[in-house]
N, C-alpha and C positions, 0 to 999 in steps of 0.2 A: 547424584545418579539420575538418569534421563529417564523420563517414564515411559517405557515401551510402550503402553498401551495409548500413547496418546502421538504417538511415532505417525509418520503417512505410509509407512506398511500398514499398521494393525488396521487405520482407518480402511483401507483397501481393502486387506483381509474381512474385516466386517460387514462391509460392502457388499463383497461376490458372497460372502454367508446367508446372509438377507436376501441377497437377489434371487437366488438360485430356486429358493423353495417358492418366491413369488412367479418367474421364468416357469416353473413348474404348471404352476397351476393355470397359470394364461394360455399354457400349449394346453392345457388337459382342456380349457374352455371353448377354446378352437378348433379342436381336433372336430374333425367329420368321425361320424358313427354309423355302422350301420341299423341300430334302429332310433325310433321316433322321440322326440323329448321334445316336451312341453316349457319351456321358459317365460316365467312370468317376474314383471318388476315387485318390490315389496318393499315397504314401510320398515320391517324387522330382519336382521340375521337368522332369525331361530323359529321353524316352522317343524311342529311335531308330527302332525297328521293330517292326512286328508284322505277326501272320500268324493267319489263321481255321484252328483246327485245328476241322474241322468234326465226327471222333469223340468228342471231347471238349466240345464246345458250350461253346469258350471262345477267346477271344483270347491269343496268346502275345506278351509286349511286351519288349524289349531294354531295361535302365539304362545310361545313358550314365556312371552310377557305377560300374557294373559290377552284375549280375546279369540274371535272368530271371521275372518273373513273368507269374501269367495271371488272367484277368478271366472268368470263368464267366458265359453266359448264360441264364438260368433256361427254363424252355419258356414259362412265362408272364409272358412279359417282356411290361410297354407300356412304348413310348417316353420318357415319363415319368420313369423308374427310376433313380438314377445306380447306375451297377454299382459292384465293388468289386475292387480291384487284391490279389492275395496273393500273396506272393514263393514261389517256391521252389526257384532259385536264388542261393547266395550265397557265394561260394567267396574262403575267406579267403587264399588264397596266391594270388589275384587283386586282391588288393585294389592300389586304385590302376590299376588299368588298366578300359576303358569294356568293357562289351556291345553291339557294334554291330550291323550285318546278322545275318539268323537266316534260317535254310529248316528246314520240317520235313521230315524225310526219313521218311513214315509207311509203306515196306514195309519201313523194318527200325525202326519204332518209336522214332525219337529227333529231339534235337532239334540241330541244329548252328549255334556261335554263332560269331561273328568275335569274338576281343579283340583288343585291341590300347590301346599306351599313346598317349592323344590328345593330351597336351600335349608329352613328349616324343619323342615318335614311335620308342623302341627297342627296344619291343618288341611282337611280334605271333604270334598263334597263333588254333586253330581249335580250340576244344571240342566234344564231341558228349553229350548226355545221354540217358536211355530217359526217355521221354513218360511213363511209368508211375510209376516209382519217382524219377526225378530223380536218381538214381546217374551218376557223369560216367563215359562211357566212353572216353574217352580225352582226353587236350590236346596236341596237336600242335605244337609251335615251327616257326613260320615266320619269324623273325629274332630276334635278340638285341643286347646290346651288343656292339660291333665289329662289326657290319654296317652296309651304309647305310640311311639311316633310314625307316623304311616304320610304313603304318598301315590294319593288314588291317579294311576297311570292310560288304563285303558278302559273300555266300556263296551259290550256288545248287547243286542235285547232279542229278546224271544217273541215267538209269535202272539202273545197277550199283553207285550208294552214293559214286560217287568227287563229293569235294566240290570246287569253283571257287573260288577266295578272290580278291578285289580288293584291290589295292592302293591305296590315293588319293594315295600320298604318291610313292611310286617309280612307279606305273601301270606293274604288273605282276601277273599273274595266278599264284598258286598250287595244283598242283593236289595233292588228298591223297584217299588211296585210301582205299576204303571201313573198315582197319582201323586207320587212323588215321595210313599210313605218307605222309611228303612226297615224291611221286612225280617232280615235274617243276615250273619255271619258268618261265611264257611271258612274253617280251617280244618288241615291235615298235615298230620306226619310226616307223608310224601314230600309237601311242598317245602320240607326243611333240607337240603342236603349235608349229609355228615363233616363237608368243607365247611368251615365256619366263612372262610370269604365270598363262598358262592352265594351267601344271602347278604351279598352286599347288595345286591339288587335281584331281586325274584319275581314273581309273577308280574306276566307283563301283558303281551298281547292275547288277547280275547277274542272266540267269533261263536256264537252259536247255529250251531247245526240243526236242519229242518227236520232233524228222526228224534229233536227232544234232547239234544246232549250239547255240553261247553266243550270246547278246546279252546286249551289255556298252553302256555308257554312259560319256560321260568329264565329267564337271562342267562344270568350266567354258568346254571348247571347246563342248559339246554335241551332240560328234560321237557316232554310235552305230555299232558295228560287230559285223559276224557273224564268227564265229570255229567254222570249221566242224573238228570233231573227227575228222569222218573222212577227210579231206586233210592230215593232218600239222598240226592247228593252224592252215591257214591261215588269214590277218586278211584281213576288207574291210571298206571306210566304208563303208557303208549310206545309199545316197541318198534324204535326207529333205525331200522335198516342203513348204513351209511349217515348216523346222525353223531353224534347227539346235536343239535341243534345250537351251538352255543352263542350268545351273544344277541341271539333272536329277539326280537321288537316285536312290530307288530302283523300280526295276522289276517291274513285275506282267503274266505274259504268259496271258489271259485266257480265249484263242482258238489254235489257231494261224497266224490272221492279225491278232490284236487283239494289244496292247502298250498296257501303263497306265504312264506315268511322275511320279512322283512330285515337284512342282520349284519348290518355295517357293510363287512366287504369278507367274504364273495357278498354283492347287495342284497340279492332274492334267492333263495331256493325252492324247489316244488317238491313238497311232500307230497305221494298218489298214497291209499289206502283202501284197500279190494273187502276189508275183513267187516266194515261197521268202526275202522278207527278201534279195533283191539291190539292190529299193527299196524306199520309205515313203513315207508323206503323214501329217500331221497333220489330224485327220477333225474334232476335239473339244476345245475347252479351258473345263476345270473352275476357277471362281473361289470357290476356300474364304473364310475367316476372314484376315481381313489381318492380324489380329496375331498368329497362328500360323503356324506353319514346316511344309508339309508332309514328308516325308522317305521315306516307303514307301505303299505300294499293297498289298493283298489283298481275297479275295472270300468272302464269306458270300452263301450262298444264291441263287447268280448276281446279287450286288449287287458293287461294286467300294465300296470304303470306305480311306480317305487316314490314315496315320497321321499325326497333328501332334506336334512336339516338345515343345514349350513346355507346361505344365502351370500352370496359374492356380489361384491363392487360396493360404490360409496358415492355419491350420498345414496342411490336408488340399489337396493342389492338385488339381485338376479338369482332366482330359486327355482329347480328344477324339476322335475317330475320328469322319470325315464321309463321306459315301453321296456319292460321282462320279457325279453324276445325268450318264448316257449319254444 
């Protein structure tokens, strides 16, 4: 009996199967848009976050490999331009664990990074670097082997240097003092939803607000809640008008009644909040590139801009950063 599958139809058929989804994605690369996107070359496929450090007139982008690099924007940039990614972090007794969430913390000059081990979830810590020299100033452990398994995602800091760390795995928050010491634990009830697969991935993106409170994000419920620091921690759901949030990454808080999240596709939504964030309404939703993953949110130049994961082409892949036309 003849083996169909090895026929010059099937070959054919497999052929146009293959093709099709690549035909795809070269039109999606091409296509003109109306707003602004940043393309820059890169070393890796998988860029988790970034963030506009506006003294430095450069992009800072997390490795899901593990490091940090940053994308400098010249003053006479056009559009046109693809920028260029250059590492300069790469810490070799990290290797094997990702760079995920990142905040710069620019009154004391540095950069703080979440690692944490993504496939086996045992280990997690917080790095902090000077913006300058890229010297690490400290790595904090937030779990180890023999703990439960956790996988620190995101980080935001308050105005005293103390840093927030998410958990997505345990959905729990760490907190670590400005000199690198692990201060405190917070867990809540809230953050469990009654779906047991909704905490397949939980607490994610993190921003804190300048009235003294976190907003936090949980993935896959897409609940969002305030966690106000100067009441002891306490948690609340954040009632979200036209929400729940699902799928939400990471957080950019704009205003302090604006809130950008970052959440595959539709890629950005704008949550406005009139009340102090006791409610929410979704005002805005942004539809990126369908074959990339949004993941984070930050602003240049009063523009909001999406980080995408995914990095296209070979050997040099092409990673994009897209303008959240408000």
């Amino acid at each position: 009996m003849a083996l169909w599958f090895c026929s010059a139809r099937f070959l054919v058929f497999l052929f146009i199967v293959s093709a099709l989804p690549i035909a795809y994605i070269i039109s999606q690369e091409r296509a003109k848009t109306d707003h602004h996107v940043f393309h820059y070359h890169s070393s890796g496929f998988f860029r988790e976050c970034a963030k506009w450090d506006d003294q430095g007139r450069r992009f800072l982008v997390s490795f899901l490999e593990g490091g940090v690099g940053e994308i400098h924007v010249p003053q006479n940039y056009t559009p046109d331009v693809v920028l260029q990614e250059v590492t300069v972090v790469k810490d070799s007794d990290l290797t094997g664990n990702a760079s995920n969430g990142i905040a710069l913390d620019r009154p004391r000059n540095r950069l703080l990074v979440a690692v944490a081990d993504v496939l086996g979830n045992r280990h997690s810590g917080l790095a902090a670097y000077d913006l300058s020299t890229w010297k690490r100033l400290f790595l904090t452990k937030l779990s180890g082997p023999g703990d439960e398994k956790s996988m620190a995602d995101d980080v935001a800091v308050d105005a005293d240097g103390n840093a927030y760390v998410t958990d997505v795995k345990g959905s729990k928050i760490w907190k670590v003092g400005v000199d690198g010491e692990l201060l405190s634990t917070l867990t809540n009830s809230l953050f469990t939803p009654k779906e047991w697969y909704k905490s397949l991935l939980g607490l994610n993106g993190i921003v804190y607000h300048p009235d003294g409170y976190l907003i936090v994000i949980h993935t896959l419920s897409g609940n969002l809640f305030k966690i106000d620091l100067a009441k002891g921690d306490e948690v609340k759901l954040i009632e979200v008008a036209g929400g729940p949030l699902a799928f939400g990454d990471g957080l950019e808080l704009i205003s302090p009644t604006k809130l950008v999240v970052a959440a595959g596709n539709p890629s950005g939504r704008l949550v406005e909040s009139t009340d102090g964030w006791e409610t929410a309404s979704v005002v805005a939703k942004f539809k990126g590139p369908m074959h990339r993953l949004a993941t984070a949110a930050t602003v240049k130049d009063g523009k909001v801009y999406l980080n995408h994961m995914f990095g296209m082409g070979y050997p040099r892949k092409t990673h994009a950063l897209v303008e959240f036309v408000l």
